[in-house]
PyMOL Python script that loads the backbone (N, CA, C, O; Angstrom):
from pymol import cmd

cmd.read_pdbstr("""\
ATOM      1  N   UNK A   1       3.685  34.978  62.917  1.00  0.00           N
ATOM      2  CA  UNK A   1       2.840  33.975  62.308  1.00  0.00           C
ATOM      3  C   UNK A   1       3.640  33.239  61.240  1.00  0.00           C
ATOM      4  O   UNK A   1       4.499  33.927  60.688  1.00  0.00           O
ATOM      5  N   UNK A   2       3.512  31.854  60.804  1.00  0.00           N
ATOM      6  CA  UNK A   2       4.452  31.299  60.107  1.00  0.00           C
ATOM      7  C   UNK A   2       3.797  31.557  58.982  1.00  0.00           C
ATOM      8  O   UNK A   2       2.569  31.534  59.065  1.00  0.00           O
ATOM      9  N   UNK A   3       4.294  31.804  57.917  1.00  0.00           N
ATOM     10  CA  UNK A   3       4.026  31.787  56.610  1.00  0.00           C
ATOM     11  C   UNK A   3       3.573  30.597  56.020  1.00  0.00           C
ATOM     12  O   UNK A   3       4.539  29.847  55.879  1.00  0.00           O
ATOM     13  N   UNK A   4       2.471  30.060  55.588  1.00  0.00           N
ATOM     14  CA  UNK A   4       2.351  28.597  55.061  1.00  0.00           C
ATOM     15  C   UNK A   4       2.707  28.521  53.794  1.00  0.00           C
ATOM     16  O   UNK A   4       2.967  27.386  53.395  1.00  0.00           O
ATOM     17  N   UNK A   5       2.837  29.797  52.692  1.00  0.00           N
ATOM     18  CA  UNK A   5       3.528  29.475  51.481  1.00  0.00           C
ATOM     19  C   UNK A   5       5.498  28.973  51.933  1.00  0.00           C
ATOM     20  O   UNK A   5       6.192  28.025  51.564  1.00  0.00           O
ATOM     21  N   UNK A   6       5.737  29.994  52.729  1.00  0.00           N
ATOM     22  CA  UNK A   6       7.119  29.260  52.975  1.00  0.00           C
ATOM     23  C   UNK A   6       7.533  28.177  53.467  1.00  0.00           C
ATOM     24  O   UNK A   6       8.606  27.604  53.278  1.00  0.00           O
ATOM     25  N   UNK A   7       6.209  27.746  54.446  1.00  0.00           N
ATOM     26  CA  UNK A   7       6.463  26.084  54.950  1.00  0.00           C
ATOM     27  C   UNK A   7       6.275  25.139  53.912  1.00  0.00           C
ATOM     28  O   UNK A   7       6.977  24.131  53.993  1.00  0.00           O
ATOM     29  N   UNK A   8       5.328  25.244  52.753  1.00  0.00           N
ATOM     30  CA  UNK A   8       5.113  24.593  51.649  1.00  0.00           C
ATOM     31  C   UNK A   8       6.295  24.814  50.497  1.00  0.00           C
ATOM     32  O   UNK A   8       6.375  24.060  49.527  1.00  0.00           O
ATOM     33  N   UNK A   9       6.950  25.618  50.651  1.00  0.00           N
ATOM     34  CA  UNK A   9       7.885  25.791  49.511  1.00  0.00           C
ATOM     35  C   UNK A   9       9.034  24.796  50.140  1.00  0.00           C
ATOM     36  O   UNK A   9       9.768  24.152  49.391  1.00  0.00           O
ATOM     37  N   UNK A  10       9.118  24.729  51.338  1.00  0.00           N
ATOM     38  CA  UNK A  10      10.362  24.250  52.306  1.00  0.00           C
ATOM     39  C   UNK A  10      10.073  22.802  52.000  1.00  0.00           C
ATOM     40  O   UNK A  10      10.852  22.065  51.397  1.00  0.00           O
ATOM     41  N   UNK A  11       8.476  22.330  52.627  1.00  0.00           N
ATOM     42  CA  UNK A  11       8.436  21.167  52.425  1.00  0.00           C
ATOM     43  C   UNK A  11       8.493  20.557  51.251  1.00  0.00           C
ATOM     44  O   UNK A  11       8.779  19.360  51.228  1.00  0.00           O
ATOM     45  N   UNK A  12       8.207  21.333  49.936  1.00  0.00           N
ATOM     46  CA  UNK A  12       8.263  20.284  48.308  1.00  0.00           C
ATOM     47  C   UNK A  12       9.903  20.777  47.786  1.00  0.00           C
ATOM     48  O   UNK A  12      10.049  20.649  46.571  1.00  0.00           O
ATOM     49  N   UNK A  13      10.694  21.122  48.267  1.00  0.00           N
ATOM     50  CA  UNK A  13      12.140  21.178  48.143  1.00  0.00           C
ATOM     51  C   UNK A  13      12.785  20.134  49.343  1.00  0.00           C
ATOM     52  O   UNK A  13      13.768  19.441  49.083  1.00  0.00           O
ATOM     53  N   UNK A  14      12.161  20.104  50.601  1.00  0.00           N
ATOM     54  CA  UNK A  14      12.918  18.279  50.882  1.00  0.00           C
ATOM     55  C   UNK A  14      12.337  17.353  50.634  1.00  0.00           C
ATOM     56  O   UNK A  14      13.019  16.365  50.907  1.00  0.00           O
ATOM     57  N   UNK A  15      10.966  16.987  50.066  1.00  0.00           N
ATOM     58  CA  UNK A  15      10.625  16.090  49.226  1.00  0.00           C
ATOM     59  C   UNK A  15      11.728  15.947  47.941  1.00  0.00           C
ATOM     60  O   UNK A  15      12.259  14.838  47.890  1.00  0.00           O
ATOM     61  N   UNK A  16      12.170  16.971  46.839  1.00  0.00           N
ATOM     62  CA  UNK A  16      12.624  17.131  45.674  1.00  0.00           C
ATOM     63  C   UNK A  16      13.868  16.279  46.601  1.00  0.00           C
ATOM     64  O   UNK A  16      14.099  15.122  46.248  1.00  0.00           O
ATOM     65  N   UNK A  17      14.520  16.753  47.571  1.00  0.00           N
ATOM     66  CA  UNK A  17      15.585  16.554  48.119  1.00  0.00           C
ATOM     67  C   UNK A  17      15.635  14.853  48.065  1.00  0.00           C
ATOM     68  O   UNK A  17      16.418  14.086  47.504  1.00  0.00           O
ATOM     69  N   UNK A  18      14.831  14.699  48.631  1.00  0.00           N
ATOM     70  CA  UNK A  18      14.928  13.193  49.405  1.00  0.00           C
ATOM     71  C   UNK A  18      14.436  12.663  48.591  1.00  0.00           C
ATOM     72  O   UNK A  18      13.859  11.805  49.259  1.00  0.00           O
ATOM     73  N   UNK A  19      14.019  12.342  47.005  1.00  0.00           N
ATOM     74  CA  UNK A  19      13.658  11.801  45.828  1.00  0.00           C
ATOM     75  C   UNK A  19      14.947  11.877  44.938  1.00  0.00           C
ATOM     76  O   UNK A  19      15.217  10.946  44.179  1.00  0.00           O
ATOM     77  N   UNK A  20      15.850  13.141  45.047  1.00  0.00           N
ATOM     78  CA  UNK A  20      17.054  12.947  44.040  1.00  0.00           C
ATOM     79  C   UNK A  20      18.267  12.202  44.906  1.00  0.00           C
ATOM     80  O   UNK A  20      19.296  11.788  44.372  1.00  0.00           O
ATOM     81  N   UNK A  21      17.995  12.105  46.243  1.00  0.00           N
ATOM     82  CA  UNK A  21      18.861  11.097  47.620  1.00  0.00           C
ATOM     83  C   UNK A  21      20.323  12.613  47.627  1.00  0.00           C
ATOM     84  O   UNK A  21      21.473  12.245  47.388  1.00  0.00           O
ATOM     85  N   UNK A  22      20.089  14.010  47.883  1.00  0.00           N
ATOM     86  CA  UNK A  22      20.550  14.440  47.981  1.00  0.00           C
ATOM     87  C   UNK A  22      21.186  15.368  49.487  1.00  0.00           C
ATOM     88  O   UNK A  22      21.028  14.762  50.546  1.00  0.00           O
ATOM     89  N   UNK A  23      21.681  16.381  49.548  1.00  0.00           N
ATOM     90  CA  UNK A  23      21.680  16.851  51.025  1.00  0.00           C
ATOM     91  C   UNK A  23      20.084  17.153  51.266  1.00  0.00           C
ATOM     92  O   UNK A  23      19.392  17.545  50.327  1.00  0.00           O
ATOM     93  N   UNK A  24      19.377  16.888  52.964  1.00  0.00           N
ATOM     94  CA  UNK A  24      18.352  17.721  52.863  1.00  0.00           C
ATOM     95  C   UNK A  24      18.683  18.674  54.635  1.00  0.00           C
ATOM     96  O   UNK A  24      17.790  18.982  55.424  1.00  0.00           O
ATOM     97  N   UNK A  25      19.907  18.891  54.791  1.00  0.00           N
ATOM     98  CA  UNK A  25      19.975  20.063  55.909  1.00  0.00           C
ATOM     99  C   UNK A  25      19.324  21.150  55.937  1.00  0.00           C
ATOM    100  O   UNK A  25      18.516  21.509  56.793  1.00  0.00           O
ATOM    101  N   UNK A  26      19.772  21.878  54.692  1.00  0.00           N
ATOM    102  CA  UNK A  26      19.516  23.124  54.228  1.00  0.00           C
ATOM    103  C   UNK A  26      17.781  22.853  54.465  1.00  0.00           C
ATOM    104  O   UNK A  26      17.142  23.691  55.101  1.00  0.00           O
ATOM    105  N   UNK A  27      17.329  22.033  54.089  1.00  0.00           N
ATOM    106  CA  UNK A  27      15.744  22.543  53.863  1.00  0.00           C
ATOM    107  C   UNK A  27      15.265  22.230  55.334  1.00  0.00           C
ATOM    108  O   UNK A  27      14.414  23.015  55.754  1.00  0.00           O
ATOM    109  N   UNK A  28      15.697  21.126  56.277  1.00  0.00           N
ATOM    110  CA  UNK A  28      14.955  20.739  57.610  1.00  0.00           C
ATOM    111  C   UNK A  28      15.580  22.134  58.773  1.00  0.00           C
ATOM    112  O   UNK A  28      15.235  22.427  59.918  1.00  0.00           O
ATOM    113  N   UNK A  29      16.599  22.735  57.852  1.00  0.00           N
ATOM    114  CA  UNK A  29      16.872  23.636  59.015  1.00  0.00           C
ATOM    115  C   UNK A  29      16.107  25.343  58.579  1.00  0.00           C
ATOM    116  O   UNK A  29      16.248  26.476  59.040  1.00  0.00           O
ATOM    117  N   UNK A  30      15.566  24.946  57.848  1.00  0.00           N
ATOM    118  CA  UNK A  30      14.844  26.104  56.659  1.00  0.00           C
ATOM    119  C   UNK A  30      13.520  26.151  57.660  1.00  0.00           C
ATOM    120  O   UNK A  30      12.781  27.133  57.599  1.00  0.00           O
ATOM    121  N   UNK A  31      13.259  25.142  58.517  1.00  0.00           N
ATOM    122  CA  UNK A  31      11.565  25.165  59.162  1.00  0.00           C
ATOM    123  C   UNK A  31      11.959  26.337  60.404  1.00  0.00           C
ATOM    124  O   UNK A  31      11.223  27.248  60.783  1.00  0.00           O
ATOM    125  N   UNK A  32      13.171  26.053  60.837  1.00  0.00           N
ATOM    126  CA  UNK A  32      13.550  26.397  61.890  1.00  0.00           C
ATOM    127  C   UNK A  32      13.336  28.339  62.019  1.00  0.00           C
ATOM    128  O   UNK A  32      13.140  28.969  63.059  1.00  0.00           O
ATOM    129  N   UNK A  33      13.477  28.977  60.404  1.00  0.00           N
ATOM    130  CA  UNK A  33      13.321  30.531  61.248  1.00  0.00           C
ATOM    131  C   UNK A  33      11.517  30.455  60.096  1.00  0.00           C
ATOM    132  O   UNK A  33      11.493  31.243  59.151  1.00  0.00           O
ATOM    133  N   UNK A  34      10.792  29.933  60.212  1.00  0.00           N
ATOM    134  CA  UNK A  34      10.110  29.949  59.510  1.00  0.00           C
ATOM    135  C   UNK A  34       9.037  29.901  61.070  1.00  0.00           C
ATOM    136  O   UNK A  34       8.133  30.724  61.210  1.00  0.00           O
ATOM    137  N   UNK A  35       9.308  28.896  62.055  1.00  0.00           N
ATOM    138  CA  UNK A  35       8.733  29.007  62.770  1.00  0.00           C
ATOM    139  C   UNK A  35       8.726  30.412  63.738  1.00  0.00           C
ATOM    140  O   UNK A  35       7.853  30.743  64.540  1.00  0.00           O
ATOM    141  N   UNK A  36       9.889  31.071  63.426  1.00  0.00           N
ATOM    142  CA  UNK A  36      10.620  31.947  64.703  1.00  0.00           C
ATOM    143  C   UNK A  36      10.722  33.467  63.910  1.00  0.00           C
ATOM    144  O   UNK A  36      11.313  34.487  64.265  1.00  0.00           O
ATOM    145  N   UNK A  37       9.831  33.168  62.590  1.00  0.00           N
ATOM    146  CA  UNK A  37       9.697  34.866  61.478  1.00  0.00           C
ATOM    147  C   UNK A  37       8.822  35.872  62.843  1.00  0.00           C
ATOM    148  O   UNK A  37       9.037  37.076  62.708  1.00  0.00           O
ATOM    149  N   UNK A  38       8.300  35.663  63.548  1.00  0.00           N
ATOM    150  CA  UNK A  38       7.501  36.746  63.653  1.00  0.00           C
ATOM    151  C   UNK A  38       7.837  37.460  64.539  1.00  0.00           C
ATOM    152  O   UNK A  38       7.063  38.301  64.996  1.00  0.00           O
ATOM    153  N   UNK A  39       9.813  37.193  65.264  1.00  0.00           N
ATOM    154  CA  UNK A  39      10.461  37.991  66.085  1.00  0.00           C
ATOM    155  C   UNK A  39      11.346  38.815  64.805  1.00  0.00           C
ATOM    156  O   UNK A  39      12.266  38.236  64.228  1.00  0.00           O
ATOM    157  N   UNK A  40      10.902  40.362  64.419  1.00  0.00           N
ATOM    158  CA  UNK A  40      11.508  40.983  63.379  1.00  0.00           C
ATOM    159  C   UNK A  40      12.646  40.807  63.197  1.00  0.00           C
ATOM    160  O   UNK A  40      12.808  40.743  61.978  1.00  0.00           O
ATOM    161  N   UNK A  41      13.972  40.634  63.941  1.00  0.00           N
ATOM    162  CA  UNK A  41      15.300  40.665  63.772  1.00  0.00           C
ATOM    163  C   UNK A  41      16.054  39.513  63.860  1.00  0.00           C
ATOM    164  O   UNK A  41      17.169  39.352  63.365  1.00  0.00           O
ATOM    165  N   UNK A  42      15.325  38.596  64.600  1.00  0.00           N
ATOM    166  CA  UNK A  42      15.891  37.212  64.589  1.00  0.00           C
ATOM    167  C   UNK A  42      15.524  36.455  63.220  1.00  0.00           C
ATOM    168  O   UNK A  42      16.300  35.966  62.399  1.00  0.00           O
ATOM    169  N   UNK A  43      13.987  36.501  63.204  1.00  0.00           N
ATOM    170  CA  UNK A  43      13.716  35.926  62.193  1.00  0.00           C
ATOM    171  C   UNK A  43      14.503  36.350  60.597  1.00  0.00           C
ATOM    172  O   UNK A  43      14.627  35.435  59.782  1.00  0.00           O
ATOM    173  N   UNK A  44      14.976  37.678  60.252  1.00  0.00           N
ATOM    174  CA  UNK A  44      15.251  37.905  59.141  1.00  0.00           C
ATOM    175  C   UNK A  44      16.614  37.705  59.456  1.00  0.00           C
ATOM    176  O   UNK A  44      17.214  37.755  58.382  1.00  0.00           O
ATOM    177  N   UNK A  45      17.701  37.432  60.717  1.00  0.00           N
ATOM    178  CA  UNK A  45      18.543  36.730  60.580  1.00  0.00           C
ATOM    179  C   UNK A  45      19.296  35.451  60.353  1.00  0.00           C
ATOM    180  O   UNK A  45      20.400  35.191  59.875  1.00  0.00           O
ATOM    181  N   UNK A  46      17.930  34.466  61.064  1.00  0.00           N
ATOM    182  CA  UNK A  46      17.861  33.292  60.912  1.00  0.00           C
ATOM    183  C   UNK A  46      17.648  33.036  59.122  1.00  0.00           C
ATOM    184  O   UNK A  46      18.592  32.596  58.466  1.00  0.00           O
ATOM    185  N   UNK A  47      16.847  33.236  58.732  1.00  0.00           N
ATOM    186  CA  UNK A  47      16.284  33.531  57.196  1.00  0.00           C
ATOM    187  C   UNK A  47      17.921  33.846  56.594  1.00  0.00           C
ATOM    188  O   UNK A  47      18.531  32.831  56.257  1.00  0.00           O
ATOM    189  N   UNK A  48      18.515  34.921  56.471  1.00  0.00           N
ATOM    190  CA  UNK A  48      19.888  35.259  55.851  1.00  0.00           C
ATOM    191  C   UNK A  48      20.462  33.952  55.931  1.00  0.00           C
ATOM    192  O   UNK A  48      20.678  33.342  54.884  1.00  0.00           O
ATOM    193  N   UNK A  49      20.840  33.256  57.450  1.00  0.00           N
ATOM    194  CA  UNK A  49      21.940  32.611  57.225  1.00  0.00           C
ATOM    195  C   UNK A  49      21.677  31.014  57.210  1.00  0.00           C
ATOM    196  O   UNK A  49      22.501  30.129  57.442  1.00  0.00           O
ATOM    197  N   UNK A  50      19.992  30.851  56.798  1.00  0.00           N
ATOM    198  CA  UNK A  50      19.573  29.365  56.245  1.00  0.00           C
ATOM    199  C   UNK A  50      19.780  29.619  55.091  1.00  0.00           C
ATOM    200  O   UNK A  50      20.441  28.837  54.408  1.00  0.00           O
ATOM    201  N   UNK A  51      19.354  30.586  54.659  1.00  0.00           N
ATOM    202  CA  UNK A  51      20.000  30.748  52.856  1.00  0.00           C
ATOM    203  C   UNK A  51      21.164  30.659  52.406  1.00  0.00           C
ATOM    204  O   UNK A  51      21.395  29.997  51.394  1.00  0.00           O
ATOM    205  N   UNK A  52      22.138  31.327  53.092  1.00  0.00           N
ATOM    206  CA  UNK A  52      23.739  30.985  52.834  1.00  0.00           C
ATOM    207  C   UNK A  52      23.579  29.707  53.228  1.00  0.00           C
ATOM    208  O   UNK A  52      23.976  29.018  52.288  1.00  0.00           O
ATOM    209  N   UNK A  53      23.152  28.905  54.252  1.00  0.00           N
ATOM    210  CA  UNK A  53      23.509  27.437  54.112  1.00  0.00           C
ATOM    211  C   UNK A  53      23.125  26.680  53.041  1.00  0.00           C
ATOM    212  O   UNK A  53      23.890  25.909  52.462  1.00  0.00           O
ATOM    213  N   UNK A  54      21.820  26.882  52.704  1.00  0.00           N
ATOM    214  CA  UNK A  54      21.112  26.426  51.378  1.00  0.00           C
ATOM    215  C   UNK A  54      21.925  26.757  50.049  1.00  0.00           C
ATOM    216  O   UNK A  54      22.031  25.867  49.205  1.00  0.00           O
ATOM    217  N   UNK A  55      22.339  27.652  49.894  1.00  0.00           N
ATOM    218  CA  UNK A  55      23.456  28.256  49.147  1.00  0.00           C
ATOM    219  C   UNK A  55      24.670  27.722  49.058  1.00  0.00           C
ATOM    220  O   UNK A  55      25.216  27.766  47.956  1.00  0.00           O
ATOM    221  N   UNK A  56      25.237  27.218  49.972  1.00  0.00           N
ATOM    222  CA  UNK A  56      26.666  26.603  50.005  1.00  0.00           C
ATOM    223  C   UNK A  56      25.999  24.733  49.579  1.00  0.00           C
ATOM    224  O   UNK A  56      26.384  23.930  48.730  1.00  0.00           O
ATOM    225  N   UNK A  57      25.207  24.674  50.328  1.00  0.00           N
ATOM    226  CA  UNK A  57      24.661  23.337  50.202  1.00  0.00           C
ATOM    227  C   UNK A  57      24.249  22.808  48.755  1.00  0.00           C
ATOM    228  O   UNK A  57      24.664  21.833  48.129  1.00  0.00           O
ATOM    229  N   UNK A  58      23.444  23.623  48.480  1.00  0.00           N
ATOM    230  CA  UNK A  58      23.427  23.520  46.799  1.00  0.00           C
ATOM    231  C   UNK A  58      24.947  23.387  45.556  1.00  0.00           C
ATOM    232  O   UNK A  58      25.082  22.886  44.440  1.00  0.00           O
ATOM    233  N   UNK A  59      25.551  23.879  46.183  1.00  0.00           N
ATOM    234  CA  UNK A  59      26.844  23.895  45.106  1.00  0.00           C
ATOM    235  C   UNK A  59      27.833  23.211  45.525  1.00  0.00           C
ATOM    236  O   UNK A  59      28.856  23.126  44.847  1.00  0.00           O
TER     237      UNK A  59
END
""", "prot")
cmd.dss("prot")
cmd.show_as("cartoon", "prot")
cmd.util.cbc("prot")
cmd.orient("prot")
């Protein structure tokens, strides 16, 4: 089941994104294991390595 606090956190961070005219990868690819959480091992892999992208992306 998708989490709607995490789809809402995703979506007002590429809003923030696309108001400061910054990268918004990290966050449109952030929907992607958000939709796909409720396969246990994919989803918390997908999740790990949108964060390292979000992570590198940020700095």
């Amino acid at each position: 089941m998708i989490s709607t606090w995490y789809i809402a956190l995703i979506i007002a961070s590429l809003v923030i994104a696309i108001n400061a005219q910054t990268s918004k990868v990290g966050n449109i690819l952030g929907i992607v294991p958000s939709c796909l959480a409720w396969i246990p091992l994919v989803g918390w892999f997908l999740h790990l390595v949108i964060g390292i992208i979000i992570a590198i992306d940020a700095s």
